[in-house]
C-alpha positions, -999 to +999 in steps of 0.1 A: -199+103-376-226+077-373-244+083-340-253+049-325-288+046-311-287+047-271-312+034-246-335+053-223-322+094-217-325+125-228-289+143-232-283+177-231-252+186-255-238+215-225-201+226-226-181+206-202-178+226-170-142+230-160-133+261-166-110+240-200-097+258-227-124+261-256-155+254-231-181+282-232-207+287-196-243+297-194-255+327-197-287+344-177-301+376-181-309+390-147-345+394-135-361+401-106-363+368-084-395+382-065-412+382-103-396+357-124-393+356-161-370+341-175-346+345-207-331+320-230-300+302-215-271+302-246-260+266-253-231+255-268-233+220-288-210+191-276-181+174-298-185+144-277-204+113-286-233+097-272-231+081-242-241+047-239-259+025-215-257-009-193-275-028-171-263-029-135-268-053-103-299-048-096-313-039-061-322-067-038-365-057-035-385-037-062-391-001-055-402+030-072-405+069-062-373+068-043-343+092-036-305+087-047-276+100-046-240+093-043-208+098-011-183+078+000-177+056-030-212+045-020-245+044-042-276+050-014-316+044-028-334+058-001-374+054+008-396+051-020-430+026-028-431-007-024-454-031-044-480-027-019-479+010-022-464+014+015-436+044+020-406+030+032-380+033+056-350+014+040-320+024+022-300+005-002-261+010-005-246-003-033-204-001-031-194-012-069-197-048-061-231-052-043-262-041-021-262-038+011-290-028+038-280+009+052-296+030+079-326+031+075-352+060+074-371+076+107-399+072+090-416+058+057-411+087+027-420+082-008-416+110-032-383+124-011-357+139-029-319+138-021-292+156-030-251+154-014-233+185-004-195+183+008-198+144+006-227+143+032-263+129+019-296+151+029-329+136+021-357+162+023-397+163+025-417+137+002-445+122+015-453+093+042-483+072+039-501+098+024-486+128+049-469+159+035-434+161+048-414+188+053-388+172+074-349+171+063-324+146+076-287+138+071-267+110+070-238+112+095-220+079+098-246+050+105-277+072+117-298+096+105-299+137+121-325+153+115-322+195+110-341+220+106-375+215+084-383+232+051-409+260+050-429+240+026-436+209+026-437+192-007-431+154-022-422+147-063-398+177-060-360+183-068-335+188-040-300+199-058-269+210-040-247+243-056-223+268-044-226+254-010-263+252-003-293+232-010-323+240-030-357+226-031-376+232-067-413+223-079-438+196-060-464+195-042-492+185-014-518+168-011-540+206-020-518+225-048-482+227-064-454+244-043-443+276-058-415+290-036-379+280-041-360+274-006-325+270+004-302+256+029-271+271+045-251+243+062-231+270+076-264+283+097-290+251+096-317+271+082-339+272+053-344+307+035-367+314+006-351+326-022-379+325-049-406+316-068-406+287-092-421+303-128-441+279-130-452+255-101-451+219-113-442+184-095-424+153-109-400+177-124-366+160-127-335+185-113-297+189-123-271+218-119-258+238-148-233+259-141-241+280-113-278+272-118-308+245-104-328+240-132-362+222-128-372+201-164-409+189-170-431+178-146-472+181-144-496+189-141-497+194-170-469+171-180-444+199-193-418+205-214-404+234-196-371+233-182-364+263-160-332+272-143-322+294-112-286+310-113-278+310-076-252+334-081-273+365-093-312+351-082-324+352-118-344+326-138-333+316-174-346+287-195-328+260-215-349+246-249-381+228-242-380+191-244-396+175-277-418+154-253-436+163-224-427+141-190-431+137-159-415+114-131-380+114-151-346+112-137-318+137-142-284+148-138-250+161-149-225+136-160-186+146-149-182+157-190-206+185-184-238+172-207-271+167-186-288+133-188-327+130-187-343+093-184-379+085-189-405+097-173-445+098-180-461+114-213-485+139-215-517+122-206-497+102-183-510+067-194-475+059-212-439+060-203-412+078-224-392+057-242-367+081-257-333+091-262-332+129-267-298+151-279-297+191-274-282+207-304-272+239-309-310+249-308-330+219-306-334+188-292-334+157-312-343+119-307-316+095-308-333+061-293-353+044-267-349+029-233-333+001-215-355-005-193-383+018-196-395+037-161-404+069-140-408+075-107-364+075-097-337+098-093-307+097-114-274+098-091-239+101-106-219+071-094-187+062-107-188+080-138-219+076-145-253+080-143-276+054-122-311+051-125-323+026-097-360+012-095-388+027-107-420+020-121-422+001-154-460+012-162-479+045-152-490+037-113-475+019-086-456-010-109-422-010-090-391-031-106-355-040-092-337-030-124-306-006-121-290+006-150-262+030-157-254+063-185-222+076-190 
């Protein structure tokens, strides 16, 4: 098979997670979530080729360190940076035809993170004009609630929804890296902490596997770590390290099962990865660049497929309107 060259992710060959015949899930060794180490996560490769890329409509104003994520048949870009390096309150809703101005924020947030959970979007902590926020609010309808706040406050950050609750991995403050792992019951309103992140990083960029969160580069350092928490039995595992370090990279899972990682900052954070990366059985490999290379966004599954929405097309505050999709 001649694998055709495809623009601007990393993709993780996982084993589609359905429960289908001939599909093989994750397995993590148990250790002790108070003193994490984690163990090698067993991969399986995928028969599947590549997916491909296209551009999309892009959104109305350039943006970059925003949220996304996906409910209702609705695409939402929420907060971010704009080109004068204010945090903003505005939210962009895209409905498969075009944008549209949504509720917007109660206040300015730029390195928030969203995630949705039974069809509802939560937006949680980030930062606001240079403020640490710990704050969390959900969309109901055409407003905003805000619930309970995290115990930590932290911005550049992963916020992932599994097995009914949310969990907030990696970032930071404006003093140090946040090393506990929190979650939210939905059932309650509160957030528990449920561990510590093996090693404390921000910028990571977050998907589910399985019944895990897993947390993949970040800095500093920029790393090519990518650590995962199995929610089920409170243990850390790890998947293969990426071939290049980043940072500021989007991520998630695509509805076959494989994980898509896009772009991203390398190691001395004065470039942006422009790579297309494959797990193997035991490695990864590089397939091909970018798009529209970028960091500083959240990848949000929409339609199929994976969209990556703003971002910054140089290291620093360089915010575009480009939207493209994976799948």
């Amino acid at each position: 098979m001649r694998w055709r060259l495809v623009a601007a992710l990393l993709v993780v060959a996982v084993p589609v997670l359905c429960g289908c015949a001939g599909s093989q899930a994750a397995t993590v060794r148990a250790t002790p979530s108070s003193a994490p180490s984690p163990s090698p996560i067993a991969i399986t490769p995928s028969p599947l080729p590549p997916p491909t890329q296209r551009a999309e409509t892009p959104l109305p104003v350039v943006l970059e360190e925003a949220a996304a994520a996906s409910a209702g048949g609705n695409l939402y870009v929420i907060g971010g940076f704009d080109a004068a390096g204010n945090s903003l309150r505005t939210v962009w809703v895209f409905d498969g035809t075009a944008w549209h101005a949504g509720p917007r924020l109660p206040l300015g947030l730029d390195h928030t993170a969203a995630a949705t959970l039974g069809d509802r979007i939560y937006v949680a902590g980030g930062h606001s004009f240079g403020r640490d926020s710990a704050r969390v609010f959900r969309l109901d309808g055409g407003a905003w609630t805000e619930l309970s706040p995290m115990h930590h406050a932290r911005g550049g950050h992963t916020l992932l929804a599994a097995m009914g609750r949310l969990y907030a991995i990696g970032g930071n403050t404006a003093a140090v890296n946040v090393a506990p792992v929190e979650a939210y019951d939905p059932a309650t309103g509160a957030w528990s902490d449920v561990s510590s992140f093996p090693s404390p990083r921000n910028h990571v960029a977050g998907f589910v596997f399985g019944n895990s969160v897993c947390a993949a580069g970040g800095r500093p350092p920029t790393k090519i770590r990518v650590d995962c928490f199995d929610v089920e039995h409170s243990a850390w595992g790890r998947l293969p390290d990426l071939p290049i370090a980043t940072s500021g990279a989007g991520a998630t899972t695509l509805d076959d099962g494989r994980v898509v990682i896009m772009g991203g900052q390398d190691a001395q954070e004065t470039n942006i990865v422009n790579a297309a990366e494959l797990l193997g059985p035991n490695a990864w490999s590089v397939l091909g660049p970018m798009l529209v290379p970028r960091h500083g966004f959240e990848l949000a599954p929409f339609e199929g497929r994976a969209w990556a929405c703003g971002g910054g097309s140089l290291p620093g505050l360089h915010p575009v309107a480009a939207c493209t999709s994976i799948g």
